[in-house]
MARTIRO-278594 format. One record per atom (N, C-alpha, C): x negated, y negated, z; residue in three letters. Coordinates in steps of 0.001 Angstrom, whole numbers, plus 500000, padded with zeros to 6 digits. Example, Ala and Ser with C-alpha at 12.3 -4.5 7.8 and 13.67 -1.06 7.14 Angstrom:
<sites>
486810505690507800Ala487700504500507800Ala486800503300507800Ala487150502250507080Ser486330501060507140Ser487100499970507870Ser
</sites>
This chain:
<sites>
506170520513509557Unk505851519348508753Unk506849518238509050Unk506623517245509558Unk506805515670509794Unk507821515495508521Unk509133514536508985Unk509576514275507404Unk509266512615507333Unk508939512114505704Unk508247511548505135Unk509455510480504395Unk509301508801504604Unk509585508512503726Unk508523507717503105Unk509026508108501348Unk508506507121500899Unk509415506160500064Unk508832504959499217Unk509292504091498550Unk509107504597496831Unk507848505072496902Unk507441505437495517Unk508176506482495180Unk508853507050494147Unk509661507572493578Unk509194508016491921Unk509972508909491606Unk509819509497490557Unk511583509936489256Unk511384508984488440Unk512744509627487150Unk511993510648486633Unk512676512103486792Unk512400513254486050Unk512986512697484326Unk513845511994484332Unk514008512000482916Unk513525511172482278Unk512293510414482949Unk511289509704482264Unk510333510149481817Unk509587511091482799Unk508315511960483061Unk508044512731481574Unk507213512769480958Unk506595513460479767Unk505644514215479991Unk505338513928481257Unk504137515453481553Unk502584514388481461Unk502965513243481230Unk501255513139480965Unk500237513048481972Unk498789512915481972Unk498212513225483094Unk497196511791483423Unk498181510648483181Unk497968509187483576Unk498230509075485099Unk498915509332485440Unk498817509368487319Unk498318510241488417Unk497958511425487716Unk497372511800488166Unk495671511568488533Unk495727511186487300Unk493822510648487376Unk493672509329488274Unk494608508636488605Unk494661507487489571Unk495126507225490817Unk495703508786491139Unk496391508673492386Unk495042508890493249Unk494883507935494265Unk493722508197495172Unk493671509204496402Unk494652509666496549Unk494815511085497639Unk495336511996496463Unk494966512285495352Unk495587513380494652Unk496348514213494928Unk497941513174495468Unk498952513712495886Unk499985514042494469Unk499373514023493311Unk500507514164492159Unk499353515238491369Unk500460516039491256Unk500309517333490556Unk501421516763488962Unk501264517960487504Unk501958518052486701Unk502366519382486640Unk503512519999486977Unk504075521144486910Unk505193521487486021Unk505000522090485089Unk506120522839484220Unk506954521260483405Unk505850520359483162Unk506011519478482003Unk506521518242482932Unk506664518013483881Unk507157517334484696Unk506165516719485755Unk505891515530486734Unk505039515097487300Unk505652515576488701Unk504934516047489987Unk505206516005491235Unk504663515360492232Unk505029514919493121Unk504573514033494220Unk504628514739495377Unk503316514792496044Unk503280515791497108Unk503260514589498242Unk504704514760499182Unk505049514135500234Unk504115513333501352Unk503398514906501948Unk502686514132502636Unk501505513604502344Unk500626513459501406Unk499783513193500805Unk500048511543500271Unk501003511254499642Unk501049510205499085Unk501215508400499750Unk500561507672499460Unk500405506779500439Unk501350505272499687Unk502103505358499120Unk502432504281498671Unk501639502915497993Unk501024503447497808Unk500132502285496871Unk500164501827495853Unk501450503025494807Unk501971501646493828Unk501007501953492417Unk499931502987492457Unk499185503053491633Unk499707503625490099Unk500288504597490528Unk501625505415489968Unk502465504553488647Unk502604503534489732Unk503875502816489140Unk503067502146488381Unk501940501637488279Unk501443500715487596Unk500468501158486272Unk500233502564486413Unk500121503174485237Unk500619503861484048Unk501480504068484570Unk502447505294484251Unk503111504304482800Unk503337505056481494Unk503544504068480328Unk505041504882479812Unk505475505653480538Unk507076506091480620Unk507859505634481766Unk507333504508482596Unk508336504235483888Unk508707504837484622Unk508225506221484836Unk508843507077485314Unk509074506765487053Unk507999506640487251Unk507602506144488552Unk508482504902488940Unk508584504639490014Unk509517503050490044Unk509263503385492039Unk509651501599492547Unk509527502027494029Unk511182501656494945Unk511473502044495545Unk512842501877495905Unk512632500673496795Unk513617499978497280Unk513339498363498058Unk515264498120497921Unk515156496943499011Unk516417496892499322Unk516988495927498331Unk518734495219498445Unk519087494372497721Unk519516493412498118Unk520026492268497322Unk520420490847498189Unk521858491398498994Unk522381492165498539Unk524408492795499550Unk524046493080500200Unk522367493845501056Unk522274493894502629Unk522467492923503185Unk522584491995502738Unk522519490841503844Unk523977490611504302Unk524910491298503755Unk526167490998504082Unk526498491915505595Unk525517492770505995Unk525407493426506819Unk525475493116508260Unk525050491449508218Unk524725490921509199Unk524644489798509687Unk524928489217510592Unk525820487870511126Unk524593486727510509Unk523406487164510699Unk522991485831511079Unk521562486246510151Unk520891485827508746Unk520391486010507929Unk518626485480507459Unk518132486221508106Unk516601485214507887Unk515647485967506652Unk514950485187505794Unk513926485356505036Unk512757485407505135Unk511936486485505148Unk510210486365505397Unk509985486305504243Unk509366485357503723Unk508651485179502346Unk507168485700502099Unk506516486428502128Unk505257486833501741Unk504344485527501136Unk503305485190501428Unk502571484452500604Unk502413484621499562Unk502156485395498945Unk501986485787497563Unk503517485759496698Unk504570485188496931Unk505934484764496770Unk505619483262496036Unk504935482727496840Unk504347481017496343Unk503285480997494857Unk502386482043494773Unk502063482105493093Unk502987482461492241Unk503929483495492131Unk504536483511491529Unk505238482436490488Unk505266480494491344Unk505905479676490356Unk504995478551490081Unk505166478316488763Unk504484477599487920Unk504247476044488096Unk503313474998488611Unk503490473911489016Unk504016473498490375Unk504063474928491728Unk504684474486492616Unk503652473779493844Unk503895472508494126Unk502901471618494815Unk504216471762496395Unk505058472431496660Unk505746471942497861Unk506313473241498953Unk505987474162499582Unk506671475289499835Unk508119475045499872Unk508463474268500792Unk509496473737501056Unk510686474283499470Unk510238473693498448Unk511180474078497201Unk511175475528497214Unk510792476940497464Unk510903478117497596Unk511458478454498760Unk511523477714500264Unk511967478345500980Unk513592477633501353Unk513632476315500646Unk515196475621500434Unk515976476758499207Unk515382477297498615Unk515725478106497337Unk515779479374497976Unk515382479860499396Unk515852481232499696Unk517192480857500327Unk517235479570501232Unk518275479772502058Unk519296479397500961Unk519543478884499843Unk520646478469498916Unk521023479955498579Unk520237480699498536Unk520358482457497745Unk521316483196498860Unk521094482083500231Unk522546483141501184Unk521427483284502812Unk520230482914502551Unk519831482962504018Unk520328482261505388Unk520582482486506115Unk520243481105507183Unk518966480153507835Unk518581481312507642Unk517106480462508093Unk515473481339507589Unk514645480609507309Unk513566481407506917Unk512277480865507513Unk511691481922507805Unk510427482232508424Unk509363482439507979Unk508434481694507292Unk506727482104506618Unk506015483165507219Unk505838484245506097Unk504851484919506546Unk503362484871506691Unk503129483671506216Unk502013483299506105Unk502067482525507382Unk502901481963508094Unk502507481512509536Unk501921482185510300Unk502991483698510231Unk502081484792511320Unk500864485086510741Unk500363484637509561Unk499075485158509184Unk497832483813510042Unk498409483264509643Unk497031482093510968Unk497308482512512113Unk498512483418512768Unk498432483273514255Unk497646484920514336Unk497863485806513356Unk497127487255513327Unk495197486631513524Unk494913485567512351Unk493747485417512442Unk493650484872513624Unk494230484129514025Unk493339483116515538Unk493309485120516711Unk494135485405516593Unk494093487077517558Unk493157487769517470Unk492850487979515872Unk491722488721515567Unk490230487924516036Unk490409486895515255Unk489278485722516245Unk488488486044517463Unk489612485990518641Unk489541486287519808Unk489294487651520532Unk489700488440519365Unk489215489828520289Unk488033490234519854Unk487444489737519075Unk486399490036518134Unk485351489135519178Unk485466487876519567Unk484674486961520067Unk484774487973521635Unk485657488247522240Unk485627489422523201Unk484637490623523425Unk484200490897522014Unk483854491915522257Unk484886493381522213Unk485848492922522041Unk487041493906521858Unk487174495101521178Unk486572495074520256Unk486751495851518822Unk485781496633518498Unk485866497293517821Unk484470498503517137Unk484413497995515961Unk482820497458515726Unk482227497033514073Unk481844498178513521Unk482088497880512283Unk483292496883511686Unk484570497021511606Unk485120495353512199Unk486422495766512238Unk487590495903510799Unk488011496884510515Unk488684496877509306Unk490062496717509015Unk490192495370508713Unk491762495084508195Unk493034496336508388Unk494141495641509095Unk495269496863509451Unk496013496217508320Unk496340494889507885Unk497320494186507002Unk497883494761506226Unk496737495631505008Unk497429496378503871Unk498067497696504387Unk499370498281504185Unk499602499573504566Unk498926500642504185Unk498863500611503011Unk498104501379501881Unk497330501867502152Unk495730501211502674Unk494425501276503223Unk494624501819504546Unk495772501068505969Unk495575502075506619Unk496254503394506655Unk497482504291505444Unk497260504946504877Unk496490505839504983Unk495770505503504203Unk494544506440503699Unk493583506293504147Unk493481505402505317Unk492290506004506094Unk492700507157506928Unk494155506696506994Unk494159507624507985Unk494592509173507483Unk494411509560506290Unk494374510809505532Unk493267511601505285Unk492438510282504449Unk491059510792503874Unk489890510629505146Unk490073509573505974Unk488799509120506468Unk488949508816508177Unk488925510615508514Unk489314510243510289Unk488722509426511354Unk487287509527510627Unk486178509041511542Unk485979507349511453Unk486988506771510925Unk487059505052510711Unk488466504692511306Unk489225505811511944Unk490715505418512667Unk490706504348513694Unk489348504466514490Unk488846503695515791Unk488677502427515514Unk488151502103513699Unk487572500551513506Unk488929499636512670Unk490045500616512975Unk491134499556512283Unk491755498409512844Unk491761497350512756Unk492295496433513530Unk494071496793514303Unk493854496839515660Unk495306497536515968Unk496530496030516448Unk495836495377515750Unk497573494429515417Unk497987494580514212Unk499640493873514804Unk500207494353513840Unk500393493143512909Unk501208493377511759Unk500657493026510602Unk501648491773510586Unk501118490275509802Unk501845489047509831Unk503266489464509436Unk504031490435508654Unk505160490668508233Unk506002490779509499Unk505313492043510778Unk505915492488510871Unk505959491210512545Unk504894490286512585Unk504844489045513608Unk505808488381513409Unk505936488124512044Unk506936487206511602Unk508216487428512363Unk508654489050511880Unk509868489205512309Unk510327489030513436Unk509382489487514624Unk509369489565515856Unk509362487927516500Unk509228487201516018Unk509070485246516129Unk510035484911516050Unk510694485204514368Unk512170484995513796Unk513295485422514969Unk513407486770515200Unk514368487393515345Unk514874486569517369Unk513078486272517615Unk513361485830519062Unk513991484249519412Unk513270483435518299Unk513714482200517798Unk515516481850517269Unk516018483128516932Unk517079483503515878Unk517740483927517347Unk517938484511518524Unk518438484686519518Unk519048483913520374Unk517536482707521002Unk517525481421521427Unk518499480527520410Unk517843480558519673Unk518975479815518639Unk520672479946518432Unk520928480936518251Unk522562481398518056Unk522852482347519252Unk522270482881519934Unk523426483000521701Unk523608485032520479Unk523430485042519345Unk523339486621518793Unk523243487743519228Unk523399488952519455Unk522660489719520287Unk521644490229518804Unk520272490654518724Unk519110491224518328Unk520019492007516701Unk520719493024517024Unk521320494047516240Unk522340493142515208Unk522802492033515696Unk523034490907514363Unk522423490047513701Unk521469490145513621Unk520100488995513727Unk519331489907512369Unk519482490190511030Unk518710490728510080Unk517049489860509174Unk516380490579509860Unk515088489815508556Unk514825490746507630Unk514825490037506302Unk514337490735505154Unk512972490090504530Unk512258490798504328Unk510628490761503856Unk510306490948502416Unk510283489442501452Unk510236489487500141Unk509011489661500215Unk509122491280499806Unk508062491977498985Unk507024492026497877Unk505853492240498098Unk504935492247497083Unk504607493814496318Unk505402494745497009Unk504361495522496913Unk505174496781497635Unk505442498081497214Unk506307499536498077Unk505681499793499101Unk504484499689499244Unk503706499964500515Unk504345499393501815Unk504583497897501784Unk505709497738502384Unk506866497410502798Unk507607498266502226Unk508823499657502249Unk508685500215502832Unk507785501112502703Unk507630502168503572Unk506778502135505154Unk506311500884504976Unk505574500263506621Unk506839499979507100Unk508172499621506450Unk509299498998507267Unk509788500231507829Unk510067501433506931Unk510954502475507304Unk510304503637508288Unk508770503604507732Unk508019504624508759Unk506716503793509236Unk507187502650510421Unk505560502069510793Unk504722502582511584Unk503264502236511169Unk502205502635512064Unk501706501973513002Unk501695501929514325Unk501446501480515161Unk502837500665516260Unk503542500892515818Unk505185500135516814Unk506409501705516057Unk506965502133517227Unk507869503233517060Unk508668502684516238Unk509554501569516151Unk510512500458515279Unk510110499375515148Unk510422499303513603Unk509813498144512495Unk511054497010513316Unk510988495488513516Unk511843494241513402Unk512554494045512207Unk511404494272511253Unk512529494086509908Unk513318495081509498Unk514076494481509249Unk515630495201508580Unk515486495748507088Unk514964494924506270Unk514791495197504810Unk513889494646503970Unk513370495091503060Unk512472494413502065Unk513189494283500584Unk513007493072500013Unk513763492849498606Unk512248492270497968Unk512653493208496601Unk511617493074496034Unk511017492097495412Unk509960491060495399Unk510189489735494372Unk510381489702493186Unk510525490814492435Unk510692491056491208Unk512241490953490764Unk512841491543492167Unk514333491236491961Unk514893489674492188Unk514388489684493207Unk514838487974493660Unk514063486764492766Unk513323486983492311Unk512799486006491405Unk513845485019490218Unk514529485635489462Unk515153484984488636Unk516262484341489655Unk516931485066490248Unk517873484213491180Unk517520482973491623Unk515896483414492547Unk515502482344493311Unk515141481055492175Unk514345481349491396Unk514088480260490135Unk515177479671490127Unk516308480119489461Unk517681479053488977Unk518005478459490450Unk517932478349491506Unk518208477717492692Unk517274476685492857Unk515920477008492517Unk515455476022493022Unk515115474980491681Unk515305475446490261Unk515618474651489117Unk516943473528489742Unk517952473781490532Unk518875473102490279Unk519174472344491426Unk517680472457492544Unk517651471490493883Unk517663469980493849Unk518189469441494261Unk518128468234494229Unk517000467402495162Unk516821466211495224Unk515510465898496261Unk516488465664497471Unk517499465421497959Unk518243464948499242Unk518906466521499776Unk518581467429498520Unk519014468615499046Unk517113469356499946Unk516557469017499427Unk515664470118500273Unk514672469688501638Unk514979470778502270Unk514759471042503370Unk513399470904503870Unk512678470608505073Unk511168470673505620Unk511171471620506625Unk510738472951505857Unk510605474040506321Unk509427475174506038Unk508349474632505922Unk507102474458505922Unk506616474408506877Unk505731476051507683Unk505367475419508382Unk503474476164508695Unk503151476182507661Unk501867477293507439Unk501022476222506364Unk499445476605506722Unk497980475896506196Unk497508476701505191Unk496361476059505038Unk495662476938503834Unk495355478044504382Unk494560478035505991Unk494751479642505798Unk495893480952505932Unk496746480511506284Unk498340481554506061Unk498292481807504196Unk498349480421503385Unk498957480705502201Unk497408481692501386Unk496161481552501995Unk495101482227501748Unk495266484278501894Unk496286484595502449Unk496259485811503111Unk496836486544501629Unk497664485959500708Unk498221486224499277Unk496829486420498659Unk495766486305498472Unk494361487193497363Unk493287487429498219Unk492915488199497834Unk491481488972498192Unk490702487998498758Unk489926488067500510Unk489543487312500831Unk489468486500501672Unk491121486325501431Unk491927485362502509Unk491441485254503996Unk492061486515504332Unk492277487366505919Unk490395487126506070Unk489875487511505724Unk488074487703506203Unk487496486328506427Unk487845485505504986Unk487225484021505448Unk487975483051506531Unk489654483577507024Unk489766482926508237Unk489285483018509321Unk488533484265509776Unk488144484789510818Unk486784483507511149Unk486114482946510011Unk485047481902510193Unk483622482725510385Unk483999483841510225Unk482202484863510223Unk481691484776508978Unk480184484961508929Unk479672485105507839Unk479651486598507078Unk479470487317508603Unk479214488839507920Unk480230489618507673Unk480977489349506421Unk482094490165506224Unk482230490858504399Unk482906491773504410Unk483210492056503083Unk484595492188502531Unk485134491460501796Unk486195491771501320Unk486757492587499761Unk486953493296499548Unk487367494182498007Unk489208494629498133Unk488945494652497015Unk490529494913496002Unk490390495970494810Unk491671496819494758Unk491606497930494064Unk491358498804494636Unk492530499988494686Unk492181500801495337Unk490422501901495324Unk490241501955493903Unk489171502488494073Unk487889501772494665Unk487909500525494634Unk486583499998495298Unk487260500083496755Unk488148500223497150Unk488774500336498726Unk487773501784498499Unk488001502480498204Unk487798504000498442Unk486570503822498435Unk485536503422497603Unk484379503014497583Unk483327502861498862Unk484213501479498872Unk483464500676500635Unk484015501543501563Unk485439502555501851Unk485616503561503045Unk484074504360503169Unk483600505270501570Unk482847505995501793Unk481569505641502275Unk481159504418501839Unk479654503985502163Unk480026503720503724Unk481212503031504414Unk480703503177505952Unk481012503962506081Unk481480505213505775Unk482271506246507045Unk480461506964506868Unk479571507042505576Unk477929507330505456Unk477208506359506018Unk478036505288506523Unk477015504451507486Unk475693503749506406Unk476036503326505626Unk475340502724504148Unk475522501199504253Unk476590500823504736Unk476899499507504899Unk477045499003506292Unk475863498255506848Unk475909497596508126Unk475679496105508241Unk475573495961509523Unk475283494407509769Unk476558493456509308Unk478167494164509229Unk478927493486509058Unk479942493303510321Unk480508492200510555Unk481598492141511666Unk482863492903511194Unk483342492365510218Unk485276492253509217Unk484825493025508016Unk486036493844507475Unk486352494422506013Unk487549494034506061Unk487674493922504907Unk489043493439504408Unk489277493965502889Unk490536494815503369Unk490633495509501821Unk491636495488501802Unk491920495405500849Unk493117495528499611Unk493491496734498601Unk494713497213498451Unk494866498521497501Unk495287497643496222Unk495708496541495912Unk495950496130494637Unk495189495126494344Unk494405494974493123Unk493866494181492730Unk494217492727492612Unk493524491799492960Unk493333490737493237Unk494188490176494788Unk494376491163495505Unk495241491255496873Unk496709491142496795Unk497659491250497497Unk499002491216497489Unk499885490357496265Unk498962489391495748Unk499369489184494516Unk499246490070492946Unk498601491466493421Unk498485492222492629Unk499270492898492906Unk500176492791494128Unk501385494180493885Unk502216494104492726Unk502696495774492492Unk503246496131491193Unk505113494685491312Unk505295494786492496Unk507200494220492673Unk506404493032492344Unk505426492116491899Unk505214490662491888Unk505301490410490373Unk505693489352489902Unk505846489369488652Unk505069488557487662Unk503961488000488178Unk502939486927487868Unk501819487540487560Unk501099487531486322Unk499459488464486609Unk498615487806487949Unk498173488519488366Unk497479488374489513Unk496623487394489499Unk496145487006488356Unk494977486226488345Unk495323484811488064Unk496389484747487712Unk497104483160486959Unk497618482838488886Unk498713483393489624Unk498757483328490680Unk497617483107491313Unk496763483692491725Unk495567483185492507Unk495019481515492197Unk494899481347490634Unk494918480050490332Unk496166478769490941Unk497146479468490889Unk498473478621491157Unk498494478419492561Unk497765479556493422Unk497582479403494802Unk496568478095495326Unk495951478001494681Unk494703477404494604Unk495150476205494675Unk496031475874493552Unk496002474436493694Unk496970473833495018Unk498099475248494987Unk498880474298496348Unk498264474343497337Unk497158474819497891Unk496189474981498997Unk495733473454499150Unk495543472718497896Unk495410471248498232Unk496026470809498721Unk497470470549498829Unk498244469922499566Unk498082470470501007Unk497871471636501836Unk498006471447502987Unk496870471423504107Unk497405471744504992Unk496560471549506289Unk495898472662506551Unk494833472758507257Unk493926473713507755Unk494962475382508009Unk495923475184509014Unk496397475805510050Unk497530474851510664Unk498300475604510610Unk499945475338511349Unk500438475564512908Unk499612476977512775Unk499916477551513588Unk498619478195514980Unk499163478154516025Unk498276478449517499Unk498564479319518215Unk497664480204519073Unk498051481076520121Unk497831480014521261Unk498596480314522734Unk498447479635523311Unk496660479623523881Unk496337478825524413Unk495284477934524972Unk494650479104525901Unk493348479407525277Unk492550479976527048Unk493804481271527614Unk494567481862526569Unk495642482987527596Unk495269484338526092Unk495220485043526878Unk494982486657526466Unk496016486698524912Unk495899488080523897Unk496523487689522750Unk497775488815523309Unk499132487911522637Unk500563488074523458Unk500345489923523324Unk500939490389524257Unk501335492199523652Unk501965492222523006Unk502787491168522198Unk503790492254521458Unk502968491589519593Unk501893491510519455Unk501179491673518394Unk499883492700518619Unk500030493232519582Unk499546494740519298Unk500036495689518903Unk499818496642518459Unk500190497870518246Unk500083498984519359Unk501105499545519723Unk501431500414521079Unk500761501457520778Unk500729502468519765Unk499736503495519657Unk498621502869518771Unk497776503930518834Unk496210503485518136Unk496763504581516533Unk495510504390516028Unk495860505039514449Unk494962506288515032Unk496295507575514254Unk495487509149514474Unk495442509449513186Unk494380510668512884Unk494003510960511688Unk495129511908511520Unk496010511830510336Unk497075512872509854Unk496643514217509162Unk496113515346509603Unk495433516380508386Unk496197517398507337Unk496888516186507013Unk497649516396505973Unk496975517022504116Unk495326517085504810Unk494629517308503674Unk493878518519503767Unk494039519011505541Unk493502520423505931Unk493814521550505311Unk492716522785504936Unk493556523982504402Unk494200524589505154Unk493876524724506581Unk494225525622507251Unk494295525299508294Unk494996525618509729Unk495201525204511194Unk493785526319511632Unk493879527557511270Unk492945528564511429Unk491677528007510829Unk490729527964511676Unk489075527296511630Unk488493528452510367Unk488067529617510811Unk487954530325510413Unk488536530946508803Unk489878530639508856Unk490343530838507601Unk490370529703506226Unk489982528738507376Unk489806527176506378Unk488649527100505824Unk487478528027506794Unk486383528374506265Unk485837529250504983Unk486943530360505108Unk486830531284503907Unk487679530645502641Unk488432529747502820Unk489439529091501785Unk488099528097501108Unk487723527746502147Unk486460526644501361Unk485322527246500419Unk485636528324501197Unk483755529138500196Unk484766530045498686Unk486127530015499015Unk487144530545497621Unk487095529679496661Unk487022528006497786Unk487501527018496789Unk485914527117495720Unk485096527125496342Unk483441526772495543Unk483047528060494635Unk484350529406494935Unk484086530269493987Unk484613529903492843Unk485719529239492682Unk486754529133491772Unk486494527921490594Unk485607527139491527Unk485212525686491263Unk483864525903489959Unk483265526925490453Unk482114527474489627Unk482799527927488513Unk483563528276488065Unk483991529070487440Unk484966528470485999Unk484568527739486391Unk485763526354485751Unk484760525256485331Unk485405524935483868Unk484297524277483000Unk483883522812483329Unk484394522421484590Unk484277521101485404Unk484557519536484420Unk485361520053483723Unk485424518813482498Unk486676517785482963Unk487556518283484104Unk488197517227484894Unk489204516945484054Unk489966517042482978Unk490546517061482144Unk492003516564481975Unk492326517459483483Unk493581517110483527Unk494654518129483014Unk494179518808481928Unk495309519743481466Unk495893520648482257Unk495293521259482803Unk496288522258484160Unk497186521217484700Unk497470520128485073Unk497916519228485722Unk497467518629487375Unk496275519155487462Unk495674518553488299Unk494571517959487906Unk494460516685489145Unk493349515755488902Unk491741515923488108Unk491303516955489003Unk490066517329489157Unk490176519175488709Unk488927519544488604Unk488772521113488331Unk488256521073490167Unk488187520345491063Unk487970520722491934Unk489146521048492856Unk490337519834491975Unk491626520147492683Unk492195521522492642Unk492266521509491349Unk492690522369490659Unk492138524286491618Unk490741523911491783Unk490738525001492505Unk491229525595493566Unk491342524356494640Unk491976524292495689Unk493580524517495542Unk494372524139494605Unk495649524572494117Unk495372526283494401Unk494813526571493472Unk494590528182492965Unk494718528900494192Unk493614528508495506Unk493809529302496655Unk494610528860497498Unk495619527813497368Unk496432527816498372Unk497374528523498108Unk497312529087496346Unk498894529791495815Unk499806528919495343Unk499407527660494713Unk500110526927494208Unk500454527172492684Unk498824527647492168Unk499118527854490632Unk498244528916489949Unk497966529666489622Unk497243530681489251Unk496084530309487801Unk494890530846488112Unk493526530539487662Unk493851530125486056Unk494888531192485131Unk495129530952484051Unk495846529748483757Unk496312528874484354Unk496530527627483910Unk495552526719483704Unk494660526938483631Unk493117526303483210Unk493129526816481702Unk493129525972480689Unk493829525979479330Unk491925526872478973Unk490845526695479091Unk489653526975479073Unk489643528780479817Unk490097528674480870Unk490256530227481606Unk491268530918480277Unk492035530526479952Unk493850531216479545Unk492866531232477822Unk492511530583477564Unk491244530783476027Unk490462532377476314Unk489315532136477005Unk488410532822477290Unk489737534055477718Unk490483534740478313Unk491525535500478420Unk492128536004477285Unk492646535397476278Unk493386535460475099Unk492278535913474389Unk490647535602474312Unk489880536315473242Unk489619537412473403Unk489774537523474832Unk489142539103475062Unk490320540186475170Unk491591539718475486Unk492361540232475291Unk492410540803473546Unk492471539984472592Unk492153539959470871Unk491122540945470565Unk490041540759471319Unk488733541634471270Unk489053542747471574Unk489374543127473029Unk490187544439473193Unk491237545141472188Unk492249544795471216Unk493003544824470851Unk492254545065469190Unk491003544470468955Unk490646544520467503Unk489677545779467678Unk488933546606469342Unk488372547799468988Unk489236548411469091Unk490100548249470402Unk490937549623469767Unk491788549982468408Unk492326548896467792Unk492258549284466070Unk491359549868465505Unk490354549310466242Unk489599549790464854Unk488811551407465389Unk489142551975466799Unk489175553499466963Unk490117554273466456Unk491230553534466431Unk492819554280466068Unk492362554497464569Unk491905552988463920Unk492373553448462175Unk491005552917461687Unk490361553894462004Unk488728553504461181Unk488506553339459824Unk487730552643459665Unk487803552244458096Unk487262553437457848Unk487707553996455956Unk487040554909455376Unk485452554207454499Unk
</sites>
């Protein structure tokens, strides 16, 4: 077994046992064992769902802090689009990204730039002929995740560039070279975060052996800092460092990424379960005649990540209006020339069977016809009380040897009466009434 990081995390001395995350984790990688919640490693995809249900905190996602930056000579900021809803009345990027470099940056880099230069790529390979329809968004980690857990047979239709975060860095860091004479290994970008998912795209990425970025800080942390900085900017103090359109700052809600592409036939959804949704209808081939999907694991898109501190829906509004102020597009691939290699991704996405019973065909076979014995047998009420998701999980627990049949509070009943029953004839052979 592969070792695993993740971002999502768990306080045992929060945990009360309840069976709120479990019913929402979408790879039913969280079990409740012996009053306590567990997170099964490879199973779990960072999506944050956890954290956003859970009404003891237990859950929380790990992310870096502003003292990394002391790490390193020369200091750049990727701001996430979805960084710009977060503030109330803001008509100027420029005031958020003069307000990172006052916080200790040297220089900062829009992630929403690399997001018009991802779309003009995708554009082009698509107009190529390049791609397998439909092509499905790589952007969110989350989604490709879990396709690549739950849904092997859609690995082929993921878009294999890589993601505006991780363009950004790779722009910055080369720009940041040219610029200061640096060598690469002093040169740090940090990626204000929306969201643990990516966290863990920084520390374990899919598709490039090593992530560019150095760290992710969460916006939840940097927020109050950044506010009082840019409360106390002056107009001769800020900077024109702006350099992304409506469609970059569009890539922050549901939508964004699909309507830059300029196709008609596309679908875009948010939330992980309607993600899970639209996986199943194409991987059943139910949904055709589309070019683009575009999905999202948090509702209302990256402005729904749990680290953002704005309801999702007031942000999307706030997005909206600064979209008036700018321009189409900022940003270009060069002219009539192929899309650069180093916004591809070097490997393709493989299915992880991290969800298989067995390496043995044969024995995965008899585990399956155990699981549909066990499954019968069980009052299918989904409940939750054993501490798994489903009575279907739950069965599958049973035969891997995880937890035994009597933890089914309904089995351990039906057990205890007949045990009582047993126990009330033989009394009543021992000491018969007169």
């Amino acid at each position: 077994m592969g070792i695993f990081f993740h971002s999502v995390t768990l306080d045992e001395s929060k945990c009360v046992g309840c069976t709120n995350c479990i019913k929402r984790c979408p790879t039913e990688a969280i079990r409740v064992r012996n009053g306590k919640a567990v997170i099964t490693s490879e199973r779990c995809i960072d999506c944050g769902e956890c954290i956003r249900i859970c009404p003891h905190h237990a859950k929380r996602a790990k992310h870096d802090h502003l003292s990394m930056l002391e790490r390193f000579t020369y200091k750049i900021a990727l701001p996430a689009p979805s960084l710009y809803g977060q503030f109330n009345n803001l008509d100027d990027q420029d005031y958020v990204l003069t307000g990172l470099k006052k916080l200790g940056f040297d220089d900062v880099v829009e992630v929403s730039g690399a997001a018009e230069l991802v779309s003009e790529a995708t554009r082009r390979l698509m107009d190529a002929g390049a791609l397998q329809r439909p092509v499905i968004s790589s952007a969110c980690p989350a989604v490709v995740r879990l396709i690549r857990v739950r849904f092997p047979d859609l690995c082929d239709h993921v878009l294999p560039l890589l993601s505006p975060m991780e363009t950004a860095a790779t722009i910055a860091k080369k720009q940041a070279m040219e610029k200061t004479g640096l060598p690469e290994e002093q040169i740090g970008c940090f990626f204000i975060t929306p969201c643990p998912a990516k966290v863990t795209d920084i520390r374990m990425p899919i598709g490039v052996e090593k992530s560019k970025v150095d760290g992710a800080i969460a916006i939840s942390e940097i927020f109050p800092q950044l506010s009082n900085k840019m409360d106390k900017l002056q107009a001769e103090e800020l900077e024109t460092l702006s350099n992304s359109g409506i469609i970059g700052v569009s890539w922050a809600s549901s939508g964004g990424e699909s309507s830059a592409l300029l196709k008609e036939k596309y679908l875009a959804a948010d939330g992980i379960e309607n993600v899970i949704r639209v996986l199943e209808e194409i991987e059943d081939e139910r949904i055709g005649e589309l070019d683009f999907i575009e999905l999202n694991a948090c509702t209302g898109g990256c402005v729904g990540g749990v680290l953002c501190v704005e309801n999702p829906y007031v942000a999307i509004a706030r997005l909206q209006r600064l979209r008036k102020y700018l321009p189409v597009s900022q940003n270009h691939l060069e002219q009539n020339a192929p899309v650069p290699r180093e916004m591809n991704w070097d490997t393709g996405l493989e299915f992880s069977n991290v969800l298989t019973l067995s390496d043995d065909l044969s024995r995965a076979m008899q585990m399956m016809v155990e699981i549909d014995d066990v499954a019968l047998s069980l009052p299918g009420l989904d409940c939750g009380a054993c501490g798994a998701p489903t009575c279907r999980a739950f069965a599958e627990d049973v035969v891997r040897g995880n937890c035994k049949k009597e933890d089914c509070i309904f089995i351990l009943r039906k057990e205890i009466q007949r045990f009582a029953d047993a126990i009330s004839n033989l009394d009543g052979g021992i000491c018969p009434k007169e």
